[in-house]
C-alpha positions as CSV (number, residue, x, y, z in Angstrom):
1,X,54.9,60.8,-7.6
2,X,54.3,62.0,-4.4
3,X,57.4,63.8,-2.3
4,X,58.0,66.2,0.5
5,X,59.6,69.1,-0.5
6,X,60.3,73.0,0.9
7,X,60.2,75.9,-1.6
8,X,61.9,78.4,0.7
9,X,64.5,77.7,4.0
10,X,63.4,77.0,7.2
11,X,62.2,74.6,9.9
12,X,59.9,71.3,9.5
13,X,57.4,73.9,9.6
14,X,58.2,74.6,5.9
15,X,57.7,70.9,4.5
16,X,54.9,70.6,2.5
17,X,53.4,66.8,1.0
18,X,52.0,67.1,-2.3
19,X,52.8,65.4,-6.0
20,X,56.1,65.6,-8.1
21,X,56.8,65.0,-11.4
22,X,58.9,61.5,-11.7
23,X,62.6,61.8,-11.8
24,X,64.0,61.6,-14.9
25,X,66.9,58.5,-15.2
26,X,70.5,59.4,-16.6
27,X,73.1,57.2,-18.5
28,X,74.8,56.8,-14.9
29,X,71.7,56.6,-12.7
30,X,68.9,54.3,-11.9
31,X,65.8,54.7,-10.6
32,X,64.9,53.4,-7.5
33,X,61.5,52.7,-5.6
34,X,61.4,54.3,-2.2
35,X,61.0,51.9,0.6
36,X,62.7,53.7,3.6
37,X,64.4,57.3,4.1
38,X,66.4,58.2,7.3
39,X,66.5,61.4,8.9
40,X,70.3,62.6,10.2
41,X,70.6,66.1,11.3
42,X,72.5,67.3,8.4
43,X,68.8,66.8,6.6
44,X,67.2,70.0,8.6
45,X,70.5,71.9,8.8
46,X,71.0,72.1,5.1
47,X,67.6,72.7,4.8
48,X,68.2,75.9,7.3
49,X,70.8,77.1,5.1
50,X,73.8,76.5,6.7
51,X,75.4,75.4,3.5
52,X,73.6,78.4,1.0
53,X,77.2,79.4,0.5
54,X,78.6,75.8,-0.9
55,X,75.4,74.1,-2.0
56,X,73.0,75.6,-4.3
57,X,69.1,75.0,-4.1
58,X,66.9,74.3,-6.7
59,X,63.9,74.9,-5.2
60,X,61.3,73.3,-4.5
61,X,64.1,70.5,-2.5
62,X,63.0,67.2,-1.9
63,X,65.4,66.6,1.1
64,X,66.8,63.6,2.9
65,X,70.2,61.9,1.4
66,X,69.9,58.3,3.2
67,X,67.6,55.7,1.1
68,X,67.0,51.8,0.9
69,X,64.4,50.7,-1.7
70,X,64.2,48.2,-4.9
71,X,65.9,49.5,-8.6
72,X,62.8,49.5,-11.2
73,X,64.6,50.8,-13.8
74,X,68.2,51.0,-14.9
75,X,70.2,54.3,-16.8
76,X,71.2,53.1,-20.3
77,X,75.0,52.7,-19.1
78,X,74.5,51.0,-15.8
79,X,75.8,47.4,-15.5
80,X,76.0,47.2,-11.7
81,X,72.0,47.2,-10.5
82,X,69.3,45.5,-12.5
83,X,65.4,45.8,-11.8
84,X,64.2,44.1,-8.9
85,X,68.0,44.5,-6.9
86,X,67.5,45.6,-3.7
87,X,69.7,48.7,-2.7
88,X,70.8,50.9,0.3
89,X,72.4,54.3,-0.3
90,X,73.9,58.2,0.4
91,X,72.5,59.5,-2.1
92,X,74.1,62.8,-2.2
93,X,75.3,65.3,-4.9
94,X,76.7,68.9,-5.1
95,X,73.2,70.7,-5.5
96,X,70.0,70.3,-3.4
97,X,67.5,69.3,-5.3
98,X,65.9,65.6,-5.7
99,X,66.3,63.6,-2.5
100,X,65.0,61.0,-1.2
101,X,61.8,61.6,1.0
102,X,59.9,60.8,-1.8
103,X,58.0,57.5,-3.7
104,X,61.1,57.3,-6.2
105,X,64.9,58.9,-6.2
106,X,66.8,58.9,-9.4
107,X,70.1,57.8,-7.7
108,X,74.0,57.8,-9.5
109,X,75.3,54.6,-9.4
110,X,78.1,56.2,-7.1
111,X,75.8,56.4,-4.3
112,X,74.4,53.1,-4.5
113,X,75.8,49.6,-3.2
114,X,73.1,46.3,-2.2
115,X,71.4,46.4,1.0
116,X,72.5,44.0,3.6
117,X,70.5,41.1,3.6
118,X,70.1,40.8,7.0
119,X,68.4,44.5,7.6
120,X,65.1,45.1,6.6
121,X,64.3,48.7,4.4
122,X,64.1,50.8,8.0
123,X,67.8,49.7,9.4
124,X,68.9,49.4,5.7
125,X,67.9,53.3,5.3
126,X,69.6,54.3,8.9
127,X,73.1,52.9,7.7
128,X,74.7,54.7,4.6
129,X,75.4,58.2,5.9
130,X,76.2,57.6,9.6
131,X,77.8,54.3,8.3
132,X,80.1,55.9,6.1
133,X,81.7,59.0,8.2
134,X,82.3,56.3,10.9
135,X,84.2,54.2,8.5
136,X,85.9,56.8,6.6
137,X,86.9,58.7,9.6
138,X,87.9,55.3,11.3
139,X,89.7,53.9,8.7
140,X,91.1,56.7,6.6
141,X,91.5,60.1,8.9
142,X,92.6,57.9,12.2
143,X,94.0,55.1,10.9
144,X,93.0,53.3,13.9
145,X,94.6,50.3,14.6
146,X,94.7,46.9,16.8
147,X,95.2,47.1,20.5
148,X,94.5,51.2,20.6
149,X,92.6,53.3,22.5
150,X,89.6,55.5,20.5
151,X,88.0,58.0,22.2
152,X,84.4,58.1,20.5
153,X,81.7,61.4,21.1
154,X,78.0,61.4,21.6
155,X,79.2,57.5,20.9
156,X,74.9,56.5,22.1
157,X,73.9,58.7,18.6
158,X,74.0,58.1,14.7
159,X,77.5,58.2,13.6
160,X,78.6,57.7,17.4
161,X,77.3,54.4,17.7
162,X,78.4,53.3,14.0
163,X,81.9,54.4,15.1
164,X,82.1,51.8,18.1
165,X,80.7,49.0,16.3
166,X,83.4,49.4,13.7
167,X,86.7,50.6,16.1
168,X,86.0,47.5,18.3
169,X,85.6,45.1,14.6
170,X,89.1,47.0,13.5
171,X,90.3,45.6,17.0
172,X,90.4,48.8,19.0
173,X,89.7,49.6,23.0
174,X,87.2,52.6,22.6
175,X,86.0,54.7,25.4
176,X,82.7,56.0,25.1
177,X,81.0,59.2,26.1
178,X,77.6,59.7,26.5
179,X,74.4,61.0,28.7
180,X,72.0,59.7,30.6
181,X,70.4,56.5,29.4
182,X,73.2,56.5,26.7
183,X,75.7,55.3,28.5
184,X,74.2,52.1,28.8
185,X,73.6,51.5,24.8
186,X,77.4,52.2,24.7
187,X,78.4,49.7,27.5
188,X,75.9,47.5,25.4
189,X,77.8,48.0,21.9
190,X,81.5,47.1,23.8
191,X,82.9,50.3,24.6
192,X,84.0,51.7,28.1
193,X,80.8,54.3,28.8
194,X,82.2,57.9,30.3
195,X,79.7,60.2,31.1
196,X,80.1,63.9,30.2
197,X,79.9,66.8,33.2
198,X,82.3,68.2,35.3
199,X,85.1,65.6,35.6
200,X,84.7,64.0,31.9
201,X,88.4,64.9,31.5
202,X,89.9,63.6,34.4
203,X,86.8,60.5,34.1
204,X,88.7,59.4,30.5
205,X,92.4,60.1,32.3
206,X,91.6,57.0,34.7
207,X,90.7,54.6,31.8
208,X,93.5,56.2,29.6
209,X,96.4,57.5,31.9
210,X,98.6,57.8,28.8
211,X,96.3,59.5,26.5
212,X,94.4,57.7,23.4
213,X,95.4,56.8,20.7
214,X,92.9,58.5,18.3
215,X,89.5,60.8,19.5
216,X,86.5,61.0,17.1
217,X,84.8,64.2,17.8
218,X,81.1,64.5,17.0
219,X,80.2,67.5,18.6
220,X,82.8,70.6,18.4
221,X,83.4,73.2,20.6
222,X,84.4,72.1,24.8
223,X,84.2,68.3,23.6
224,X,86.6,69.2,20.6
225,X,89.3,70.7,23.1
226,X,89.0,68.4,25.4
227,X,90.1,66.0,22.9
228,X,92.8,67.3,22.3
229,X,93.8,67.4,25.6
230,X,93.1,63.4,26.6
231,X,95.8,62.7,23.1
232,X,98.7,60.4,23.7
233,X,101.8,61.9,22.7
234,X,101.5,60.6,18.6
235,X,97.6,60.6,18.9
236,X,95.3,61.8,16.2
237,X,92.3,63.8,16.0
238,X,89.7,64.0,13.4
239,X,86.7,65.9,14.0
240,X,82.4,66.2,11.5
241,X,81.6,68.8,13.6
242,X,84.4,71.8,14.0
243,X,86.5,73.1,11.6
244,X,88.4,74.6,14.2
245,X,90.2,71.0,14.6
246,X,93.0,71.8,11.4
247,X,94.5,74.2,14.3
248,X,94.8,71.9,16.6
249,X,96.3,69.6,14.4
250,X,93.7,67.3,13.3
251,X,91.7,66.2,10.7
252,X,88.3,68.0,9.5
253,X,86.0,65.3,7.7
254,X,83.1,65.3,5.2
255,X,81.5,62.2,4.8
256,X,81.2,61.3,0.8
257,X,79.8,58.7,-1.6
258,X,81.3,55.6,-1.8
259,X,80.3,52.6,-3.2
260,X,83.1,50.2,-2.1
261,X,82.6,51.6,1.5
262,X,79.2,50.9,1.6
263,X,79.7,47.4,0.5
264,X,81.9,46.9,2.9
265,X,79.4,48.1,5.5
266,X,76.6,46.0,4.4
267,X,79.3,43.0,4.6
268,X,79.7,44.2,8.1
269,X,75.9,44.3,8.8
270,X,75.8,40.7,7.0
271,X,78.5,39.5,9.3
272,X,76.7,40.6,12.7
273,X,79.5,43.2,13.1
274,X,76.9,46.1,12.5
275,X,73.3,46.8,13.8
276,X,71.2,49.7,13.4
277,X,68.8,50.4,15.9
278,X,65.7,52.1,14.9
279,X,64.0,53.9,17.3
280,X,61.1,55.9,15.6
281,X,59.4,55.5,12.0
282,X,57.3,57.9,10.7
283,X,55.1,57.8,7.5
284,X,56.2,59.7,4.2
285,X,53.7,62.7,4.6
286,X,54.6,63.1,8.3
287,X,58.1,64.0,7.1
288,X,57.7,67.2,9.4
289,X,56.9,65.4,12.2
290,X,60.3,63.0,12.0
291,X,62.3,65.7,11.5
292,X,61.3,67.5,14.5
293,X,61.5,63.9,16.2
294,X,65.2,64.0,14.8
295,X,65.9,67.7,16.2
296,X,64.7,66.6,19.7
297,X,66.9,64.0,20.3
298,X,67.6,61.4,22.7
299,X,65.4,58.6,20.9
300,X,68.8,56.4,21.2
301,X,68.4,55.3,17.3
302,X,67.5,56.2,13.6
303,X,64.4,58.0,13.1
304,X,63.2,56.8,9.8
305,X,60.5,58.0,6.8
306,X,58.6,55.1,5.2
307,X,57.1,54.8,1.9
308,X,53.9,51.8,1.9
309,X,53.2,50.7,-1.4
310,X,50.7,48.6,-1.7
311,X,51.4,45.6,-4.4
């Protein structure tokens, strides 16, 4: 098959396009014919080797850990996908090795749920990883309820924009910080835009004189302490991008596999509660060039990696 892959750490500039011998299919696994891979920045983080000290790599990696595509062939133990069954998923396990930029991805069934109906293979492939750390942040870290305030980070981007969709569905006020043209895809998703700079603090204060109820940090560092400061006496703070939230008496999250959750999302997506915007799509052997699309930013959606098979 043919795959990106890297055979040492680095930038997009180590990414090479070339042929891969065919995944092989566990008990617990099915194959699965690539339609659609999204890029999120963990993809060219990992690939850095920021996480060489919890994640081993089995190199050459074939990265990427967001896929839609169709199940061709089942493991022998798998009752929940048959051939043809059209999937979304995070495919993610403990060691970097066979992702998902690549014409097939042997994927656990643990990663795996249907993909919405009402997304094609691009949005389907921009929704599982952002998807699920807004929902398992949302739901499970925050707790967020009806008729409170969320505070949502870089809520324009990936996860950002995922969170608002779903804090406003669980029945939630959310406040909204962005930039620039971002502010105006917030105010378009239902959340109260605030733009950062000097005054963000005092800016969410007006909206929020009491504090709210729950902030969703995205982006660490000043955004992460001024979270903490914009809390309502009993509010809670859960943070993907700073560890240094446990001390201020928050949550740290790492988004995971989940099979019910992302059923639950593609419910969403089927119900009109969730939409993925994609902004840029690339082809699969100009995997460099989306990921350096990714690392620049400010596309205001998913950028995605296709796979064209031709029937």
């Amino acid at each position: 098959m043919k795959a990106i892959s890297y055979s040492r750490y680095g930038g997009p500039e180590v990414l090479e396009f070339g042929e891969h011998p065919d995944p092989k299919v566990g008990p617990d696994m099915v194959l699965v014919k690539v339609r659609a891979a999204a890029v999120n920045p963990v993809d060219w983080k990992v690939q850095a080797g920021y996480m060489d000290t919890a994640m081993d790599a089995v190199f050459p990696v074939v990265p990427g850990w967001d896929v839609s595509g169709v199940v061709v062939q089942p493991g022998i133990a798998v009752t929940e996908f048959g051939v043809g069954d059209e999937v979304m998923g995070y495919v993610r396990e403990d060691v970097l090795w066979h992702g998902t930029f690549a014409e097939y991805v042997a994927a656990p069934v643990r990663t795996l749920a249907r993909k919405p109906r009402s997304l094609g293979f691009e949005e389907a492939a921009g929704l599982p990883l952002a998807g699920l750390t807004a929902y398992q942040v949302l739901t499970r870290a925050l707790r967020v309820r009806p008729g409170e305030t969320v505070l949502v980070h870089a809520a324009s981007g990936g996860v950002g924009s995922m969170a608002v969709q779903i804090a406003r569905h669980l029945g939630a006020r959310v406040i909204g910080a962005a930039r620039g043209s971002g502010e105006e895809r917030v105010r378009e998703l239902g959340a109260e835009p605030v733009p950062y700079g000097d005054g963000f603090t005092r800016r969410v204060k007006a909206l929020a004189p009491h504090g709210v109820d729950a902030a969703f940090d995205t982006l660490g560092g000043q955004a992460l302490k001024d979270s903490a400061n914009l809390l309502a006496p009993e509010g809670r703070l859960a943070s993907i991008a700073d560890g240094e939230v446990v001390g201020l008496g928050g949550r740290y999250c790492w988004v995971r596999p989940d099979p019910a959750d992302l059923a639950a999302l593609a419910e969403l997506a089927d119900q009109g509660v969730l939409a993925v915007r994609v902004a840029k799509t690339f082809p699969l052997e100009q995997a460099a060039e989306a990921q350096r699309a990714s690392r620049e930013g400010g596309l205001g959606g998913k950028v995605v990696v296709t796979v064209d098979w031709t029937e």
